[in-house]
Every structure is written in structure tokens, then in C-alpha cells.
N, CA, C and O atoms as CSV, one atom per row, in Angstrom:
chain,resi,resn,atom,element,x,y,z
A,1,UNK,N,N,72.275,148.572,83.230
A,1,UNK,CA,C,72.977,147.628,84.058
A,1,UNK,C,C,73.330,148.294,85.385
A,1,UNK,O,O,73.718,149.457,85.487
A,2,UNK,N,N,73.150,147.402,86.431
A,2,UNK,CA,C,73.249,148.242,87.216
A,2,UNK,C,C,75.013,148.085,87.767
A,2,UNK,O,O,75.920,147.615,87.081
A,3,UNK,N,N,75.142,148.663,89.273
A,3,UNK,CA,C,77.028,148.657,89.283
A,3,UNK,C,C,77.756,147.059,89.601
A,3,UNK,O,O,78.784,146.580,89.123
A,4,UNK,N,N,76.754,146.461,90.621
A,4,UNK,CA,C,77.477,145.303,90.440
A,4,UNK,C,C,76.996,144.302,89.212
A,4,UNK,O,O,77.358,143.162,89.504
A,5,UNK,N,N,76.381,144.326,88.080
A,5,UNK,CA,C,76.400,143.722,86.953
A,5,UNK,C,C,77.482,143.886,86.453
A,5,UNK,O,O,78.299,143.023,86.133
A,6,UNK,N,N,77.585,145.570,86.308
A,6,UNK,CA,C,78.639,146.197,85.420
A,6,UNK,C,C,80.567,145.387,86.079
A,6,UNK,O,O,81.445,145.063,85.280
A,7,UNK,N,N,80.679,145.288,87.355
A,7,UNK,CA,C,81.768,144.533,87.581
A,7,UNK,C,C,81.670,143.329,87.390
A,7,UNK,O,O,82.780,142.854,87.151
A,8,UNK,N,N,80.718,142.450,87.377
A,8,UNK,CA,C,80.848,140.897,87.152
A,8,UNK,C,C,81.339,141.043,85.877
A,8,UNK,O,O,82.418,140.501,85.637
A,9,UNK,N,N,80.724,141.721,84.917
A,9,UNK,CA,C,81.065,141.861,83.298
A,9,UNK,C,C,82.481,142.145,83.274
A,9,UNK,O,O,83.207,141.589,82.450
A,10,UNK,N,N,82.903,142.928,84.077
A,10,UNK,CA,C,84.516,143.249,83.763
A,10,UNK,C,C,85.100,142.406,84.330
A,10,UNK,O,O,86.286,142.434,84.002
A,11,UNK,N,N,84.726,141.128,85.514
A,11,UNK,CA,C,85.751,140.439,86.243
A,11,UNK,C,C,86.050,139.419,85.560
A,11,UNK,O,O,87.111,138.828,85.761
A,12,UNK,N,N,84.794,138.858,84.232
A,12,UNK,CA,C,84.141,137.715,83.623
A,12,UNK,C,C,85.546,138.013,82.341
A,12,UNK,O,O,86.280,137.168,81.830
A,13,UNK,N,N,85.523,139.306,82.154
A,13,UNK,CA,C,86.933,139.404,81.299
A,13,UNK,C,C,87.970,139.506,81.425
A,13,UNK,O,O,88.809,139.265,80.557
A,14,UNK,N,N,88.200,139.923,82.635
A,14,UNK,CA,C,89.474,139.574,83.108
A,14,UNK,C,C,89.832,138.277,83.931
A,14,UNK,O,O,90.900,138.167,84.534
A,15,UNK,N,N,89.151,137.598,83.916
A,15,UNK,CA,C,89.253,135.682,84.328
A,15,UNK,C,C,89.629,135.533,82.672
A,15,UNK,O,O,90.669,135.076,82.197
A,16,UNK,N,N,88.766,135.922,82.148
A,16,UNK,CA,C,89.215,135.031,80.281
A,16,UNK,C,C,90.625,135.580,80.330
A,16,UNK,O,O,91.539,134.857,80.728
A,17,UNK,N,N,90.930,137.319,79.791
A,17,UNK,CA,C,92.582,137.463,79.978
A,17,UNK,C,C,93.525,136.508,80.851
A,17,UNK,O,O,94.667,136.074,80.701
A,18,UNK,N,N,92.831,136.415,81.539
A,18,UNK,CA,C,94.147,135.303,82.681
A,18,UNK,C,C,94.102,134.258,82.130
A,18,UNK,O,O,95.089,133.785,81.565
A,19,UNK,N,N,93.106,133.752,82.169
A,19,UNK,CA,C,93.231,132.252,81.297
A,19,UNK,C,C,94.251,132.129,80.191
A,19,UNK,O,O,95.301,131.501,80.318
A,20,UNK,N,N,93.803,132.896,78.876
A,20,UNK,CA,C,94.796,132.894,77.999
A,20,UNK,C,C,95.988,133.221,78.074
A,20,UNK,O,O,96.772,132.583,77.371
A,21,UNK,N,N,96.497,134.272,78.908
A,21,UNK,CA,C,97.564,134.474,79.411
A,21,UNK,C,C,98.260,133.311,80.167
A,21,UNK,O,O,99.469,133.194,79.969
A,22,UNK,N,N,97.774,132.610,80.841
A,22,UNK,CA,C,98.017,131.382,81.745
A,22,UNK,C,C,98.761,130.425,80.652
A,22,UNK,O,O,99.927,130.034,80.697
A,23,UNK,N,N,97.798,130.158,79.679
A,23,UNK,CA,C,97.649,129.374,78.980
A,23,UNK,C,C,98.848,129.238,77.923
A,23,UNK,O,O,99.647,128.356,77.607
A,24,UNK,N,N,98.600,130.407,77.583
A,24,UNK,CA,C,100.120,130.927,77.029
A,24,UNK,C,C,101.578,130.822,77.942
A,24,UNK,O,O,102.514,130.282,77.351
A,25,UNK,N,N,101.697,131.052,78.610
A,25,UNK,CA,C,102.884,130.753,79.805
A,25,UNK,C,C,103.016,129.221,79.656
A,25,UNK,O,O,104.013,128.615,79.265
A,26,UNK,N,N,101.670,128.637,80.089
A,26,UNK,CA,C,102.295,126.973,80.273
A,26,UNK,C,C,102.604,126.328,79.106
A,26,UNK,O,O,103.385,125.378,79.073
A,27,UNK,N,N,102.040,126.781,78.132
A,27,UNK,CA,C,102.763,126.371,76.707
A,27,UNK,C,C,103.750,126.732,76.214
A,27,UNK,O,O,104.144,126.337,75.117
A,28,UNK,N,N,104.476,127.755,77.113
A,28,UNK,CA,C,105.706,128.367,76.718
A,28,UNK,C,C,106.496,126.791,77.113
A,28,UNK,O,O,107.196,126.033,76.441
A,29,UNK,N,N,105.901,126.740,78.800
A,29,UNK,CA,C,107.027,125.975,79.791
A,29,UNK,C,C,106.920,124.794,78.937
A,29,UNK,O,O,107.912,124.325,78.379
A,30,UNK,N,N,105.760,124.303,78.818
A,30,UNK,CA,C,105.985,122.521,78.508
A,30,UNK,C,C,106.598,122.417,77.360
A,30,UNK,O,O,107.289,121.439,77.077
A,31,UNK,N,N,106.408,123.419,76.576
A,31,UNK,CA,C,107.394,123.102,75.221
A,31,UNK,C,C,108.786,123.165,75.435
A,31,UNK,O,O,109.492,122.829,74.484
A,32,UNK,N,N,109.464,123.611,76.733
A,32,UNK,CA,C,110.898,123.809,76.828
A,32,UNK,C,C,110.987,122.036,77.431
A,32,UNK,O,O,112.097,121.634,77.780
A,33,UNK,N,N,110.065,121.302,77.495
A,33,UNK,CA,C,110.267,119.958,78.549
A,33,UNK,C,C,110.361,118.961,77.032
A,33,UNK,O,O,111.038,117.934,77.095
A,34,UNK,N,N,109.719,119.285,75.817
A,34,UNK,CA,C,109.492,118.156,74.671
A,34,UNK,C,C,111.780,117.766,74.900
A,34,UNK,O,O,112.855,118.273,75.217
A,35,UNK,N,N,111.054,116.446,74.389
A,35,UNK,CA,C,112.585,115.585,74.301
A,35,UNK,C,C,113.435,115.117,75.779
A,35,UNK,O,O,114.320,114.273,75.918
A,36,UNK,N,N,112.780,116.027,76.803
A,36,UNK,CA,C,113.496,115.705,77.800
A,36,UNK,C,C,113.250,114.297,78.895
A,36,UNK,O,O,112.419,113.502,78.455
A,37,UNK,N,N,113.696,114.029,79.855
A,37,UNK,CA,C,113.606,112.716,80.513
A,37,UNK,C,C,113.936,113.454,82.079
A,37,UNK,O,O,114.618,114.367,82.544
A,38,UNK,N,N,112.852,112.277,82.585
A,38,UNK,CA,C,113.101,112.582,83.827
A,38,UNK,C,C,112.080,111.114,84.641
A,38,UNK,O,O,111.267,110.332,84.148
A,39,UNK,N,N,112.634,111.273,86.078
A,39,UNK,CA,C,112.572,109.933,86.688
A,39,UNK,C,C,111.619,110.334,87.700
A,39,UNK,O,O,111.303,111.523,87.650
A,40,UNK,N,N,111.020,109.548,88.714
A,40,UNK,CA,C,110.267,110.567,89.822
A,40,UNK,C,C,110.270,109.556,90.804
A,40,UNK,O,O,110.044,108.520,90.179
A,41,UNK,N,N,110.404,109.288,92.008
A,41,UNK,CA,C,110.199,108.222,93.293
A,41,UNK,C,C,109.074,108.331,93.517
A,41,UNK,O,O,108.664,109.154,94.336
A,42,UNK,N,N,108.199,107.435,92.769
A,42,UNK,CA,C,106.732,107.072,93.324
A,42,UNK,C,C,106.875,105.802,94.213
A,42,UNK,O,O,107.674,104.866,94.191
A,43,UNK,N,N,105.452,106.214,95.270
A,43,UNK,CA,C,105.019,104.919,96.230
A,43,UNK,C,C,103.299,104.965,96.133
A,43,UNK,O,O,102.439,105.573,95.495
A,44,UNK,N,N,103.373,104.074,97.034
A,44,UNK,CA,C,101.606,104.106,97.486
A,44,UNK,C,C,101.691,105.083,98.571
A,44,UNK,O,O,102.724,105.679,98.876
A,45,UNK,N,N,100.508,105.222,99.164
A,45,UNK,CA,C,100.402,106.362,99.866
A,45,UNK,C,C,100.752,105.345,101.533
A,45,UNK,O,O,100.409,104.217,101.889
A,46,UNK,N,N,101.607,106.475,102.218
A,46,UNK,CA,C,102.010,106.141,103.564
A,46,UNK,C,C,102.676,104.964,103.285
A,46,UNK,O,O,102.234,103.828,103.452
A,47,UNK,N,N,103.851,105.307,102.816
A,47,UNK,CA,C,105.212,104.370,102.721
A,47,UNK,C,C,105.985,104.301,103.882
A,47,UNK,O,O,106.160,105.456,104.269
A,48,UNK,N,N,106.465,103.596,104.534
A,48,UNK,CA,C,106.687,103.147,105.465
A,48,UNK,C,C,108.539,102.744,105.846
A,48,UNK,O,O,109.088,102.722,106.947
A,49,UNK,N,N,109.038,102.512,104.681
A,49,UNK,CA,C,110.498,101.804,104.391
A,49,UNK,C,C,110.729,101.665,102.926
A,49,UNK,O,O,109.969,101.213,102.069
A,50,UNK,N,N,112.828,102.501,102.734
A,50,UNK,CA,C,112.766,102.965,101.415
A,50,UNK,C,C,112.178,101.711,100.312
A,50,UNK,O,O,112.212,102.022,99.121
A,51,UNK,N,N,111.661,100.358,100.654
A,51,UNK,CA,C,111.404,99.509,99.540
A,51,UNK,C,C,109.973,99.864,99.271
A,51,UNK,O,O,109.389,99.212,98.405
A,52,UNK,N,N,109.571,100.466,99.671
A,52,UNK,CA,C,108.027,100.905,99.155
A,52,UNK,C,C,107.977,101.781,98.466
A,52,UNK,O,O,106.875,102.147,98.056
A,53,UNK,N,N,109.183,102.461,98.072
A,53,UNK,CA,C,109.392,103.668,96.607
A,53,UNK,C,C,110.331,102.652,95.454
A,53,UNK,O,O,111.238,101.825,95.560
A,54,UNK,N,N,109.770,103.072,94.669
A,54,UNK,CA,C,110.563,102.579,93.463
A,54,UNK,C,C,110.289,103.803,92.109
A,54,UNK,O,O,109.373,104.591,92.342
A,55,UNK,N,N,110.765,103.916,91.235
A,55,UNK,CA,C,111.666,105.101,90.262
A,55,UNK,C,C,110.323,104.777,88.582
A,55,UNK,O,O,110.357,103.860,87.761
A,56,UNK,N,N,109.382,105.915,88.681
A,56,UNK,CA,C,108.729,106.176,87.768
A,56,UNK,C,C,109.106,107.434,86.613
A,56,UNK,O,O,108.854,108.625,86.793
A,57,UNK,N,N,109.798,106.823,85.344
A,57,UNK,CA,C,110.242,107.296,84.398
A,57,UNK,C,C,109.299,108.007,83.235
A,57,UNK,O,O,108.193,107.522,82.995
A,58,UNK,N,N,109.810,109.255,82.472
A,58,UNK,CA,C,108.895,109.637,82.117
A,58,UNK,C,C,109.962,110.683,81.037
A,58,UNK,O,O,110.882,111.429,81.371
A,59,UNK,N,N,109.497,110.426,79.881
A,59,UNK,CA,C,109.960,111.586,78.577
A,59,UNK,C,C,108.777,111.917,77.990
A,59,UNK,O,O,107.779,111.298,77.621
A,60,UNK,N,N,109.318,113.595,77.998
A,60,UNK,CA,C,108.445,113.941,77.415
A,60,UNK,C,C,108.347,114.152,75.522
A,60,UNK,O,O,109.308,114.682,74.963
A,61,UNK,N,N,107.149,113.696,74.702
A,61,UNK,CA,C,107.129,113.245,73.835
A,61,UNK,C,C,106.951,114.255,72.638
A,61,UNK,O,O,107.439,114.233,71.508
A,62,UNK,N,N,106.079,115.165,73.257
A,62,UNK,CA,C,105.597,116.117,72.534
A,62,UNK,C,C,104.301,116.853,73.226
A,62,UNK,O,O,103.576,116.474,74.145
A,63,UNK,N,N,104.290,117.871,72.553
A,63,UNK,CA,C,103.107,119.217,72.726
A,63,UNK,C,C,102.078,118.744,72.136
A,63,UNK,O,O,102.200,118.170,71.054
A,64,UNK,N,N,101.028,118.882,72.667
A,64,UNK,CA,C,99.216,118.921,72.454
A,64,UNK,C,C,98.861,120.128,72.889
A,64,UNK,O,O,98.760,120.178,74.115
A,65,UNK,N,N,98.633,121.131,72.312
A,65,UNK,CA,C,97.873,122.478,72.045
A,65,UNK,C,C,99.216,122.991,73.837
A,65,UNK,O,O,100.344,123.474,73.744
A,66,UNK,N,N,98.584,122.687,74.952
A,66,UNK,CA,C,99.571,123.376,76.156
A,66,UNK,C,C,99.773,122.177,76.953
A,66,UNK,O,O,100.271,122.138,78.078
A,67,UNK,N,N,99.352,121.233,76.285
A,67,UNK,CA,C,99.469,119.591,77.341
A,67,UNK,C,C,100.738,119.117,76.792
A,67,UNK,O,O,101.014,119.240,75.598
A,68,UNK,N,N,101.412,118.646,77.542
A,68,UNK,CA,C,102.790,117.754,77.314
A,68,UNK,C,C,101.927,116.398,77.243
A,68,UNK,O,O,100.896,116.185,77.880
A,69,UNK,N,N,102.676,115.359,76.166
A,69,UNK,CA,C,102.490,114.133,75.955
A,69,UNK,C,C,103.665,112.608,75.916
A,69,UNK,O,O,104.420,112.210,75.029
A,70,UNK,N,N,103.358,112.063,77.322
A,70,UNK,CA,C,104.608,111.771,77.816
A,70,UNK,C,C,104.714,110.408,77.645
A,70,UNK,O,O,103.661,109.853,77.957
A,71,UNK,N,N,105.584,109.643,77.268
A,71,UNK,CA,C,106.080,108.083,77.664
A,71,UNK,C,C,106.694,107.494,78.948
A,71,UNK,O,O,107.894,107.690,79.139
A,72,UNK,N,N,105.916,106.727,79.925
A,72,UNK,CA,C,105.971,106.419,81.398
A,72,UNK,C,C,106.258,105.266,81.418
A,72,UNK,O,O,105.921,104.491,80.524
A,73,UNK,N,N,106.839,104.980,82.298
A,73,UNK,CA,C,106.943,103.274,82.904
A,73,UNK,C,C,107.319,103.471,84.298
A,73,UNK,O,O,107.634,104.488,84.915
A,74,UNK,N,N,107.221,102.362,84.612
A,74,UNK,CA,C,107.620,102.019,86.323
A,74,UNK,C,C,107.150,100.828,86.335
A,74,UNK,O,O,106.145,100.353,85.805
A,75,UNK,N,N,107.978,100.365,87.001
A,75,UNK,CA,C,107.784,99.011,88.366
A,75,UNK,C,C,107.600,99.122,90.072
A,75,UNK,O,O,108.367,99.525,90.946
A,76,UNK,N,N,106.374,98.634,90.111
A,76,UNK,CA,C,106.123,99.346,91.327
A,76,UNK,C,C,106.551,97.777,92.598
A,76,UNK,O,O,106.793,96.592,92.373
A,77,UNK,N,N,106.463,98.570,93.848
A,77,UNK,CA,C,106.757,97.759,94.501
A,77,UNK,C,C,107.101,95.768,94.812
A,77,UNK,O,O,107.968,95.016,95.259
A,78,UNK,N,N,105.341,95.738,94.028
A,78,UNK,CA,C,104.861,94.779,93.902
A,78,UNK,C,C,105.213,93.853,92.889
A,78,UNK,O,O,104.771,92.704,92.871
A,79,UNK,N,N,106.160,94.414,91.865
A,79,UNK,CA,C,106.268,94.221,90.681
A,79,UNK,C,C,105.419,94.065,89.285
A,79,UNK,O,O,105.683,93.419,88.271
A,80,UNK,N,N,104.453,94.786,89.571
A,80,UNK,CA,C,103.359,95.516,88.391
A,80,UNK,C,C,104.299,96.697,87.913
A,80,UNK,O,O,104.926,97.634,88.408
A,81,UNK,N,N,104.009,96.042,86.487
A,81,UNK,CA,C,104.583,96.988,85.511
A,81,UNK,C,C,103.270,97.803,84.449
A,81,UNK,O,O,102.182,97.429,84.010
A,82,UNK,N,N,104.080,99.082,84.356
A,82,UNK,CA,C,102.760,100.188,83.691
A,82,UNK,C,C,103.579,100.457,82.846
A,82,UNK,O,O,104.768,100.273,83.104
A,83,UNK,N,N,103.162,100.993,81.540
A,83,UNK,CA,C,103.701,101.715,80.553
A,83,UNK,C,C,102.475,102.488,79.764
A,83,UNK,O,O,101.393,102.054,79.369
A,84,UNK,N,N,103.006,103.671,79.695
A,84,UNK,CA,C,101.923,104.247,79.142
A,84,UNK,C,C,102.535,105.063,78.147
A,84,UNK,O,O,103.225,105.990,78.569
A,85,UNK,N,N,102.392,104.866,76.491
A,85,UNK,CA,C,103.300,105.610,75.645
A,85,UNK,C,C,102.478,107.231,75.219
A,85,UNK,O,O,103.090,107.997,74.474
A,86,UNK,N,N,101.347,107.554,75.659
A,86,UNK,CA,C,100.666,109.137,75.414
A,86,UNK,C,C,100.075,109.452,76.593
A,86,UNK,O,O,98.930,109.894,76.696
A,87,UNK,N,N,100.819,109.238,77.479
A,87,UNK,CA,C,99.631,110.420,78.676
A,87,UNK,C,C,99.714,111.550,78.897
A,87,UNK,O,O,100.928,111.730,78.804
A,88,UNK,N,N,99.286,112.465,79.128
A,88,UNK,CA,C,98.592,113.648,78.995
A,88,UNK,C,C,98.533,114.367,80.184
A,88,UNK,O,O,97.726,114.103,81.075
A,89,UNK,N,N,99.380,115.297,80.239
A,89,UNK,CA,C,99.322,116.145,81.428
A,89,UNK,C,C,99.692,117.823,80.941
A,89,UNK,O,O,100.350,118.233,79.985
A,90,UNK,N,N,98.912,118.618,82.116
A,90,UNK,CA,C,98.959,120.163,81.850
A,90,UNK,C,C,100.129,120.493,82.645
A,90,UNK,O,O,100.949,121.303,82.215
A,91,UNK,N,N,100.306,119.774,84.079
A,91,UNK,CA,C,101.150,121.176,84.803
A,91,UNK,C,C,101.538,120.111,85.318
A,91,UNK,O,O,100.966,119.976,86.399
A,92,UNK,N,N,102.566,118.855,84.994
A,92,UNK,CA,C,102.918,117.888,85.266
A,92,UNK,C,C,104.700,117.886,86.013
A,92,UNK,O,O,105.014,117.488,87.135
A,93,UNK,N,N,105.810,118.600,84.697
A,93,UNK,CA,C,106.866,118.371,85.433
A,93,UNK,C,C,107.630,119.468,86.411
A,93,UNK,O,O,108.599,120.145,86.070
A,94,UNK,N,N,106.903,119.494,87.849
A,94,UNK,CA,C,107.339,120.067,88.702
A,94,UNK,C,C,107.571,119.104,89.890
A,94,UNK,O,O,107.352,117.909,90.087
A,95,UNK,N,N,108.308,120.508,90.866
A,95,UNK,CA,C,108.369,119.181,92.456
A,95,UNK,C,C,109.149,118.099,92.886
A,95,UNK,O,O,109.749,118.502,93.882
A,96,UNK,N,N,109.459,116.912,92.651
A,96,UNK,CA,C,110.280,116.148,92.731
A,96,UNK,C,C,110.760,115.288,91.376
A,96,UNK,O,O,111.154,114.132,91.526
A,97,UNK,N,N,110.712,115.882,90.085
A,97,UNK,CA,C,110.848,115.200,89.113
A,97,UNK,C,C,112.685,115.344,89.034
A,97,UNK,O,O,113.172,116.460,89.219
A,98,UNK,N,N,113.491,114.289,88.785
A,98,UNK,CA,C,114.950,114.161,88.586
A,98,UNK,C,C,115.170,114.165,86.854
A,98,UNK,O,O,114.917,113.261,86.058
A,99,UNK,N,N,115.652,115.331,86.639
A,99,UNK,CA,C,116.268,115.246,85.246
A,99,UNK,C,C,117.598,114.425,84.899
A,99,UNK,O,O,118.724,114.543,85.382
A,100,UNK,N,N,117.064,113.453,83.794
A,100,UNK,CA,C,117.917,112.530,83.717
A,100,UNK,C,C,118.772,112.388,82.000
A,100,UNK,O,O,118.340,113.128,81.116
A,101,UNK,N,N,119.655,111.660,81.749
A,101,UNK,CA,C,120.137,111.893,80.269
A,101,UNK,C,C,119.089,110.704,79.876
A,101,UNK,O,O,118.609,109.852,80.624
A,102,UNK,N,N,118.849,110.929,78.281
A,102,UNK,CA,C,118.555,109.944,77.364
A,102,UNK,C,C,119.051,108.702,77.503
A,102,UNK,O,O,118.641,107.589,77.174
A,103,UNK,N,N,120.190,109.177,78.156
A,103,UNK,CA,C,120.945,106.974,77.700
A,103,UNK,C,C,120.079,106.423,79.111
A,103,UNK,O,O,119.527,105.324,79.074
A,104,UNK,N,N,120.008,107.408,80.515
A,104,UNK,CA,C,119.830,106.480,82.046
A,104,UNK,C,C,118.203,106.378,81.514
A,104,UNK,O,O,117.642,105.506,82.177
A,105,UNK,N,N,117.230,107.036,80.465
A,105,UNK,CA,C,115.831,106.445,80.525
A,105,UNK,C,C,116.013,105.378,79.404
A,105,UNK,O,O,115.216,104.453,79.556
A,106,UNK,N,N,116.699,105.259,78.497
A,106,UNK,CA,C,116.827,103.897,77.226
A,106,UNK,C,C,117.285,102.908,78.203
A,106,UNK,O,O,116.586,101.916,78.408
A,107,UNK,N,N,118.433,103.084,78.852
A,107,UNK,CA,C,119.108,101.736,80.324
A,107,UNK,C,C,117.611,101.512,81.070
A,107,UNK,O,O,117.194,100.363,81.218
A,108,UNK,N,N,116.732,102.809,81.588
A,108,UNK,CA,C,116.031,101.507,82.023
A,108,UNK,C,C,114.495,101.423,81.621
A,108,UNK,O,O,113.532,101.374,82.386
A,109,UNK,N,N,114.503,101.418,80.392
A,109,UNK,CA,C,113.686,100.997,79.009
A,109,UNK,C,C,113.866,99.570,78.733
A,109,UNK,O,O,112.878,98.838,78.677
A,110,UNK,N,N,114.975,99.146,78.566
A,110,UNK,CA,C,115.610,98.229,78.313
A,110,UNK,C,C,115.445,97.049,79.424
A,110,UNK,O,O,115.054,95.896,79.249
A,111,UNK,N,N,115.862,97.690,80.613
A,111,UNK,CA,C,115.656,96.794,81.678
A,111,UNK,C,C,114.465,96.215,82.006
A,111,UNK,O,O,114.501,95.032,82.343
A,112,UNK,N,N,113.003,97.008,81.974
A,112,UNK,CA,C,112.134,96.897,82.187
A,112,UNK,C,C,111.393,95.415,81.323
A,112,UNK,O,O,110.661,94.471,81.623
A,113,UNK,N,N,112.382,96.127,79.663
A,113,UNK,CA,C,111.788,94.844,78.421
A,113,UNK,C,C,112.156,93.799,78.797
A,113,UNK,O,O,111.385,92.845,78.898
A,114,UNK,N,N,113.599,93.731,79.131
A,114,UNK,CA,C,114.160,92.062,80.104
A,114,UNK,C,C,113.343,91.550,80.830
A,114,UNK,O,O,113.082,90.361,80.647
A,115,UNK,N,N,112.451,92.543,82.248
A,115,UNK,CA,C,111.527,91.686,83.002
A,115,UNK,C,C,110.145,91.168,82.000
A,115,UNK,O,O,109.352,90.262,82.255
A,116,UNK,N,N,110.162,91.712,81.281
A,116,UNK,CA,C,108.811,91.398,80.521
A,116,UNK,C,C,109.088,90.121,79.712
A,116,UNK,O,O,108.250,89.223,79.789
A,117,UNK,N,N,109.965,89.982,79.094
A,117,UNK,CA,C,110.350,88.999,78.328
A,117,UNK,C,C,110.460,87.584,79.152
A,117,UNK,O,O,110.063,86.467,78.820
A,118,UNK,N,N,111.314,88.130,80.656
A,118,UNK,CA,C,111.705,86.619,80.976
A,118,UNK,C,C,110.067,86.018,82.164
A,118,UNK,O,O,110.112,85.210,83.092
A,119,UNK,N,N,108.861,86.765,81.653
A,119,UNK,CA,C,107.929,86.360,82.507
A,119,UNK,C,C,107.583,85.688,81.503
A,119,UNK,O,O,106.608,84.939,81.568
């Protein structure tokens, strides 16, 4: 082998070490997020005036191998409603996410079921 073979071979293993190492870290983090709640101010892109943000909720549900598996809702501007009870994210709660108690995501769990009902 010649010398630069011989380093691709060692760089090729030390990308895998990082990986797993990585990998390991973010499964440390997301498992400290299972049970928790948190809210986030989503818009469309190039919002213009605060009524073009409205409050996308999100608990997290449980661990998938290093993926957090989360329960979402929001009402968006328009009044389209999303709920998504397993989505799937790796490196999800950072940045502008608002940690919130259990009762302010059930209050607006609840609220959300009211608009659904009275359509």
C-alpha cells in the first residue's frame, strides 16, 4: 500500500470512530428530552407581521435507537391544522424551542380538539 492509501485507511476509521462517538452523544442528549414539551414559533418563510407566526407544539414521546419520536400539532396561520403523533427527528430540539409544562401542551391539546370538533 502505498502512503496515501495507507492514510485514507486510517481517516476511513477515524470518520467511523466519530460517527459512533457522535452517535452516542446524541443519544445521550435526546434521551434527556423523552417526556418533555416544548412549543416553537413557526411561520412560512418571509413573515412579514407578528400574525404570520403562530405556536408549533411538540413532546417528546420516546427514543428510536438516537432519534427522538415526537407528538406535534399546530395551527398555522391559515388555519390548517397538522398533527403528527410519531415524527422522527435526529438533532431536532435546539435553537428556538420554548420549554413548556405538561399542563400548557394538554391546554393546548385540548384547544386545538375544540377547533376540530366545532368544524
Amino acid at each position: 500500500m502505498n502512503q496515501i492509501a495507507e492514510l485514507e485507511e486510517r481517516e476511513r476509521e477515524i470518520r467511523t470512530e466519530l460517527y459512533r462517538l457522535r452517535g452516542i452523544e446524541t443519544q445521550e442528549r435526546n434521551r434527556s428530552l423523552v417526556g418533555r414539551c416544548f412549543k416553537y414559533r413557526n411561520s412560512y418563510s418571509c413573515p412579514e407581521k407578528p400574525s404570520d407566526y403562530w405556536w408549533m407544539y411538540t413532546k417528546v414521546m420516546k427514543l428510536k435507537g438516537a432519534n427522538i419520536i415526537c407528538w406535534q400539532f399546530q395551527t398555522d396561520r391559515d388555519g390548517k391544522i397538522e398533527i403528527e403523533f410519531a415524527r422522527s427527528y435526529y438533532n431536532h430540539m435546539v435553537g428556538d424551542q420554548v420549554e413548556i409544562s405538561e399542563s400548557e401542551f394538554n391546554k393546548a391539546w385540548r384547544s386545538i380538539q375544540k377547533k376540530i370538533a366545532s368544524r
